[in-house]
N, C-alpha and C positions, 0 to 999 in steps of 0.2 A: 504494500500500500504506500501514499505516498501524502507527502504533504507539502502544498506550499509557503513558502514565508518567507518577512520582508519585513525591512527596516527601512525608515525615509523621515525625511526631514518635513515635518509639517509645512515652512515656507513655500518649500517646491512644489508639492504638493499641490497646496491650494494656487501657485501658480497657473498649474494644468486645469485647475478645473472651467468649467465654464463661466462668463461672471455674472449670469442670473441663477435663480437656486430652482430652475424647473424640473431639474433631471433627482431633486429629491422625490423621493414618494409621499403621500400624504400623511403617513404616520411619520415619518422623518422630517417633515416641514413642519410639523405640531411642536415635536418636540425641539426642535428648531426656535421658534417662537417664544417659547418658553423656558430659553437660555439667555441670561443678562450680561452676564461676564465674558468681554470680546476671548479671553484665550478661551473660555469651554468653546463657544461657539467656533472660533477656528480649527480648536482640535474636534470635534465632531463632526464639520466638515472635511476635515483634512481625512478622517479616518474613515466616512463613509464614501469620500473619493478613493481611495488606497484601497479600500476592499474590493469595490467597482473593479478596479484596474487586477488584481489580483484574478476575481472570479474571471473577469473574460480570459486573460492567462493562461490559467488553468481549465476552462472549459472550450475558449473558444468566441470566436464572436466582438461583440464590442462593450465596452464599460457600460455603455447609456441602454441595453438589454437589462440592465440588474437594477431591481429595489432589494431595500434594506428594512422589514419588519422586526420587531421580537418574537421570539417565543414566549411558552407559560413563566417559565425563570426570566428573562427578560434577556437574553443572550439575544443577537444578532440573528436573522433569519435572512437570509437568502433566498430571494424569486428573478426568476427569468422570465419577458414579456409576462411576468403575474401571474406564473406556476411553481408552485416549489418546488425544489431540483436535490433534496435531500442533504445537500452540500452543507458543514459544519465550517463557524467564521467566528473568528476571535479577536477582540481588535484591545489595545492596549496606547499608553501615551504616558511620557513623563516628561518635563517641560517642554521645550519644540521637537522634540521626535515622536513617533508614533511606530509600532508594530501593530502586523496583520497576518493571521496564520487562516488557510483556508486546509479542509482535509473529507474526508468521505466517514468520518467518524467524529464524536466531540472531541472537541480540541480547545485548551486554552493557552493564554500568550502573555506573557506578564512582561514590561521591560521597564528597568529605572535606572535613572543616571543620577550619577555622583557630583548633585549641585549645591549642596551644603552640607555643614556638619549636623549629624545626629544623635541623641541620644541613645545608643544602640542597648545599651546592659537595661536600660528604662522598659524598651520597647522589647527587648527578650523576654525580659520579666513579666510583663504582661498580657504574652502570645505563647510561652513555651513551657518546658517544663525545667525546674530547678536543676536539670543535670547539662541542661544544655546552656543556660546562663555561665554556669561555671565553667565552663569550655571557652567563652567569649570573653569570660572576665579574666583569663589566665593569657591569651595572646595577644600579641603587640593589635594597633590600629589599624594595620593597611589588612593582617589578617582575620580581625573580629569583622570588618568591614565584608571581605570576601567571602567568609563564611556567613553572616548572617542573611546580606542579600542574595546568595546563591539560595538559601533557603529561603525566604521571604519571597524571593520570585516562582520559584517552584509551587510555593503552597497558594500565592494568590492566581497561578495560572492552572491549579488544579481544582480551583475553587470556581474559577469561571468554564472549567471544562464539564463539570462536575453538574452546574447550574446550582449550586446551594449556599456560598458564601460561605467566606471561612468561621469555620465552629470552632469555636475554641478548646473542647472538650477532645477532638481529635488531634490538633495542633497540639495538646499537651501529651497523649498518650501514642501518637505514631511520628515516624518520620522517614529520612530516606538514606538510603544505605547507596553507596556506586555501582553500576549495574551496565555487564555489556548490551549491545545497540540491540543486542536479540533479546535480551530480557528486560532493560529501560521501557518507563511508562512517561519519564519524565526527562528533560535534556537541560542545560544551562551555557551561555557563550559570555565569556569574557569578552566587554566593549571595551572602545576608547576609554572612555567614559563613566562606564556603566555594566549592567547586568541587564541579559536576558534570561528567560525561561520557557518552554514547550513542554504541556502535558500534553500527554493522551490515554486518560485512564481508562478508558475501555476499546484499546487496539488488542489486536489478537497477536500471542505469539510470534518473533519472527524480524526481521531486518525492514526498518524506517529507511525509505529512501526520502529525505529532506531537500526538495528543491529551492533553490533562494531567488527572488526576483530581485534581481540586482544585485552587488556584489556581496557576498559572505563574510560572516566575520572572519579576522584573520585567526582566530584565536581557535584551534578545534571545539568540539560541544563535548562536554562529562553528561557522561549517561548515572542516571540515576532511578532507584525504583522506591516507589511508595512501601514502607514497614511497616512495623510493629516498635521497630528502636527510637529513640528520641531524639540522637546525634545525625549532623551530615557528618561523616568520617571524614577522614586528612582524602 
């Protein structure tokens, strides 16, 4: 099976797009409307341009063929000339960039970049379980940083793969161990900048071929699988 994905820069992005907003669908111009804040409303544009460009891609055809609905969870739903096409869409943004994973399964896409300093032992504390705070509080900055957003991305793009929003009751009691590309449910790529993430908790057994629309990170992906353990390992 296969999935597409892609990283872009919201700017360009909305460069490409058209500069009226007709090629929204109706539920996307509502919720359009009901955005105040110029950067939500950029990056929602940006990111239901970028899925547009994804889906044609990957199926064929051209961008302005796709609407963008929700589902019951409220995930992204994919229609062609306004038929569903079964196709699973993740869409993701942390300051001006944005990620889009499209795939024939649920799929989620988490990405954040490294734009100021955080709290991180605060925000362990209050998502994880006590054995993995103390993992973070024992290693230098550049590695509590690597380690916690490797997990923080993984768990928020398996949360939107998931459709359920992350529970905290599981984020205390499970986690993710390293896992070859034949047994990962879940991947992560070292950015410039930042971190990504790719779930896909319910793919079958077997070898992800990961297509990139546009350049790749330079950085290979760590394969990782959803546990029972509470640590990301070294």
């Amino acid at each position: 099976m296969g999935v597409l994905l892609g990283v872009n820069d919201i700017d360009a992005v909305l460069e490409r797009l058209p500069s009226t907003e007709t090629w929204l669908g109706s539920d996307e111009r509502a919720r359009l409307a009901a955005m105040t804040h110029p950067l939500r409303r950029a990056q929602f544009l940006a990111g239901h341009g970028y899925a547009r460009e994804l889906l044609a891609e990957m199926e064929g055809g051209r961008a302005g063929d796709w609407t963008l609905e929700r589902n019951a969870h409220g995930a992204p739903l994919a229609l062609r000339r306004g038929r569903p096409t079964g196709l699973h869409l993740s869409l993701a943004h942390s300051g001006g960039q944005l990620a889009a994973a499209v795939a024939a399964v649920p799929v989620g896409v988490d990405i954040e970049r490294a734009l100021r300093q955080r709290d991180l032992l605060g925000l362990a504390s209050a998502l994880y379980a006590p054995a993995f705070v103390q993992v973070l509080a024992a290693e230098d900055d550049l590695a509590r940083r690597q380690r916690f957003f490797q997990r923080w991305t993984l768990d928020e793009a398996r949360a939107k793969a998931l459709g359920t929003g992350l529970q905290p009751k599981a984020l205390r009691e499970h986690g993710w161990d390293r896992a070859a590309d034949v047994a990962a449910d879940g991947w992560t790529w070292n950015l410039a900048d930042g971190w990504l993430a790719l779930s896909l908790p319910e793919r079958e057994r077997g070898r992800i071929l990961t297509h990139w629309s546009g350049p790749a990170p330079e950085a290979a992906a760590f394969g990782w699988r959803w546990s029972g353990g509470v640590l990301v390992p070294e």
